[in-house]
N, C-alpha and C positions, 0 to 999 in steps of 0.2 A: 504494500500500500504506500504512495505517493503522499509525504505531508498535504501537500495541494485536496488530495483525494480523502482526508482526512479532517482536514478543514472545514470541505466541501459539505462533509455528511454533520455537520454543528446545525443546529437551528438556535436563532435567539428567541430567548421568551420574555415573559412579562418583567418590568421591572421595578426596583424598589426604590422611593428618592428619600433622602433627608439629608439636613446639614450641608445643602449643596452640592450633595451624590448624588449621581441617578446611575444606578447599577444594574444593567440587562445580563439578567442569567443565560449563559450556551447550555444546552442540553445536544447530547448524540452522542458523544465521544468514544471510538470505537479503544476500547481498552486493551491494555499490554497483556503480556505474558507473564510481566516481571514482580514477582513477590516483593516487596518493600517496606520499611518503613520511616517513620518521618525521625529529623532531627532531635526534636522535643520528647520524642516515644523515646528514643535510644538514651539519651544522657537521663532524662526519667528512671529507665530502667539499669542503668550502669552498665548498659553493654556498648559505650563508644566514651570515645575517653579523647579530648581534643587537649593540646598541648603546645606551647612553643618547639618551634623546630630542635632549637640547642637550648643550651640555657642562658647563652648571650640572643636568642633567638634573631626573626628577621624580619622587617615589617608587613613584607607581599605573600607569607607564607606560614602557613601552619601545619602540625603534621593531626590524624586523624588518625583514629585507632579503629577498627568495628568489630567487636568481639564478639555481633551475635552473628545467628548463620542466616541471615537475611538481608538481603540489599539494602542501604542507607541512604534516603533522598536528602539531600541537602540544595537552599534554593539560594537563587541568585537574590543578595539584598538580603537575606537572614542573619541576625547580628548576634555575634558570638561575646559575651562580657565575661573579663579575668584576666588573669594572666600578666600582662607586659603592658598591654592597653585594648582595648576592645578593637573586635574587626567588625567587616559586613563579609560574605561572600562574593567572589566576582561573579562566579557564574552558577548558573543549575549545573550539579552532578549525583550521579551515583554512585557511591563507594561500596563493592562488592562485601560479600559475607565474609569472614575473618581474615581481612587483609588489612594494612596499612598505608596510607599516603600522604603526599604532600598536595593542602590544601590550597589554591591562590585567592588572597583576601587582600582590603585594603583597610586601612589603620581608617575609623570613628573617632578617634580621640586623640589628637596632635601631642597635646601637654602635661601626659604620662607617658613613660619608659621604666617601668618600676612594678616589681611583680605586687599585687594588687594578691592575687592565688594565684597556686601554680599551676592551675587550668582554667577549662572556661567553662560559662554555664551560660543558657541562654534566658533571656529574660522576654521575649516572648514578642520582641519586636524585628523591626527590618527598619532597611532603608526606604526612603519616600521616594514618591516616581520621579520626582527632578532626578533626586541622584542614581535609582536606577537605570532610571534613562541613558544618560550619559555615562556610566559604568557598562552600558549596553553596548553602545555607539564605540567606546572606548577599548572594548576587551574586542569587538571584532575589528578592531584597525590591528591591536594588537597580534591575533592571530594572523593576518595579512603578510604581521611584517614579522615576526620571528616566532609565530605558530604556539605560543604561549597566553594565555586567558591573563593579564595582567592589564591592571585599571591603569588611569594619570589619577597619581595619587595627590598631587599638585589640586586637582580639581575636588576630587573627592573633599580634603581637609577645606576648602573654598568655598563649598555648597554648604557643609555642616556649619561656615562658619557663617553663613549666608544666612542659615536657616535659627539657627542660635540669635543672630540680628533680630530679624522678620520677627521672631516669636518675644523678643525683649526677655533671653534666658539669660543669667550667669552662670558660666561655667568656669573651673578653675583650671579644667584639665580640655576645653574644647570638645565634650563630650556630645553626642548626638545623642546619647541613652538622657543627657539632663533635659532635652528638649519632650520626650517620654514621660519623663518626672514629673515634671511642669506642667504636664498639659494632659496626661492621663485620664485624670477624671473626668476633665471637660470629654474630651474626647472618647471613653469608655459609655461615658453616660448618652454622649450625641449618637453615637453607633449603635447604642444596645436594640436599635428597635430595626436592623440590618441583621437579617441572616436568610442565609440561602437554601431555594427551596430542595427535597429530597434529589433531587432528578438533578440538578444544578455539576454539570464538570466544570465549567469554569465562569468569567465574565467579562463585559466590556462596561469601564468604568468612566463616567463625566465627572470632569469636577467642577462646578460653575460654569455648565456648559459647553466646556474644554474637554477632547481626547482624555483621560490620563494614562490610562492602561488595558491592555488586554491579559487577562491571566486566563490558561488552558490547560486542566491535568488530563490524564487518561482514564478518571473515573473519580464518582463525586464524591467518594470519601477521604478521599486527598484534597479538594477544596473546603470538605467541612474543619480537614484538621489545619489548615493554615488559614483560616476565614479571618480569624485573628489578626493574626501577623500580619495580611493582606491590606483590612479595611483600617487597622491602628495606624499603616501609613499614608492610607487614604486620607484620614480623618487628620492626619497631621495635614495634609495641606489646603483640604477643607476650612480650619478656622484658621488659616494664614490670610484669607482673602474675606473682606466683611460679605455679608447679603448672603442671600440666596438668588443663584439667575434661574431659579422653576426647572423642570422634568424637562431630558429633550427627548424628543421624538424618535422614535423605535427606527425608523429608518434611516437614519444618522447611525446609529450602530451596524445595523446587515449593510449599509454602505464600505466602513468601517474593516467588517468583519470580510467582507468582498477584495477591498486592496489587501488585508493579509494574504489571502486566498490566492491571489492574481501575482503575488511578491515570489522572487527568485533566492536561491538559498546557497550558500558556501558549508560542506563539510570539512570538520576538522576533527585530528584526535583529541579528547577533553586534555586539558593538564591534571592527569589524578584522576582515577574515578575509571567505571565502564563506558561505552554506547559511545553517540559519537553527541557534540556541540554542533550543533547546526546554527548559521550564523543569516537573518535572514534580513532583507534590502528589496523596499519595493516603492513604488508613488506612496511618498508622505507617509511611508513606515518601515519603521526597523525592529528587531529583534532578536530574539533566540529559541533552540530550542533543545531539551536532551532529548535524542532519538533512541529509544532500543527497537531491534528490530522494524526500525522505521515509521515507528510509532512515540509520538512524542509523549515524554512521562511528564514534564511540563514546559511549555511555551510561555512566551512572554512579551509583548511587542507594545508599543509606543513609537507614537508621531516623531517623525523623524523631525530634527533642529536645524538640518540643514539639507 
């Protein structure tokens, strides 16, 4: 099966708005093969164990451990806190059943280098679509030119500090997890009445109007378990912007969902991990996607910036 042909079998359904969301649920998603599970399950359970590389460690990389005998999804934008200084992920992978690897992450928090613990745990957030965005756009220029998943990290510490700005946070160490701190509640509470229906694999997100994201797993229990993580940085750039601009129209999304469809794709080997990084480039959209067996376990695209 052709991503394209895979895309092709999504329908959009009904959608939910608040806080300046308007969220259209995809239902179809022809699902993998691939037994998995999420990030949050693994460190939950103790069977994955994330670490600096050394113990002088390295800012673009972590090592990962997975100790159970199940595949380990890990997504692009899922932010890891401990250690040395907190990371994001750069890209979606999957880390196979009892192996070890090096992860490529880009540093959250500028103004620590200083072991905090000497691992990580995850506190239940990601990165927001600005910075995945452009963590998007950035790891496939990076594969282009020396086939490695690595962010401009330059940018990355620019956006958090951007967004630290925008939100009037103090932070001492430049942290994007203080910007979660700050604004959790607001933001917990504005989302609580957001959740996605049974049938729901992924969705196309407005924010004011605005594209922000498309997220796509290969089955809708993998969107109920990152729903979270997903609309927390939604909702972070929901109250960045006052007002609400109203529901948009169902057909601005199958529009939407149409140039991903229509978009042309670069394969690469993952840095780390199984399947392959599918790197994807069409009219007014980019993205990515892990492929197993040619079936994407999660997609992820946004409006191209240039």
């Amino acid at each position: 099966m052709s991503i394209a042909t895979w895309l092709e079998n999504l329908k959009v359904s009904a959608p939910v708005t608040v806080g300046g969301l308007t969220i259209y649920g995809l239902t179809g998603a022809t699902r993998g093969l691939v037994d998995y599970t999420t990030l949050d399950e693994a460190i939950g359970a103790k069977t994955a164990e994330v670490t600096e590389i050394s113990e002088s460690g390295s800012v673009p990389e972590l090592r990962f451990i997975n100790k159970s005998d199940k595949h380990i999804l890990l997504l692009a934008g899922e932010q890891l806190v401990g250690a040395k200084q907190n990371r994001v992920l750069n890209t979606t992978m999957l880390v196979e059943a009892g192996s070890t690897t090096t992860i490529p992450v880009s540093c959250v928090e500028q103004g620590r280098w200083s072991y905090k613990m000497r691992g990580f745990g995850s506190s239940g957030t990601g990165a927001h679509v600005k910075l995945r965005c452009a963590m998007s756009e950035d790891v496939s220029l990076s594969y282009r030119q020396s086939g490695r998943a690595t962010a401009n990290q330059g940018k990355v510490w620019a956006e958090v500090s951007r967004k630290l700005s925008s939100l009037d946070v103090k932070s001492g160490s430049s942290s994007l997890e203080d910007v979660y701190v700050s604004h959790r509640q607001k933001i917990d509470s504005d989302m609580a009445a957001l959740k996605p229906a049974d049938d729901w694999c992924g969705v196309v997100v407005f924010c004011h109007g605005h594209l922000a994201a498309i997220d796509c797993f290969d089955r809708p229990e993998s969107l109920k378990k990152y729903w979270n993580k997903l609309v927390r940085g939604h909702g972070l750039d929901a109250i960045e912007v006052p007002g609400d601009a109203g529901p948009v129209a169902g057909e601005l999304a199958v529009a939407w969902l149409g140039r991903l469809t229509s978009a042309s794709g670069t394969p690469f080997k993952p840095t780390g991990g199984t399947g392959t990084d599918y790197r994807i480039k069409g009219s007014g959209v980019h993205g990515n996607a892990l492929l197993m067996d040619e079936i994407p376990v999660h997609l992820q695209a946004f409006e191209s910036t240039n």
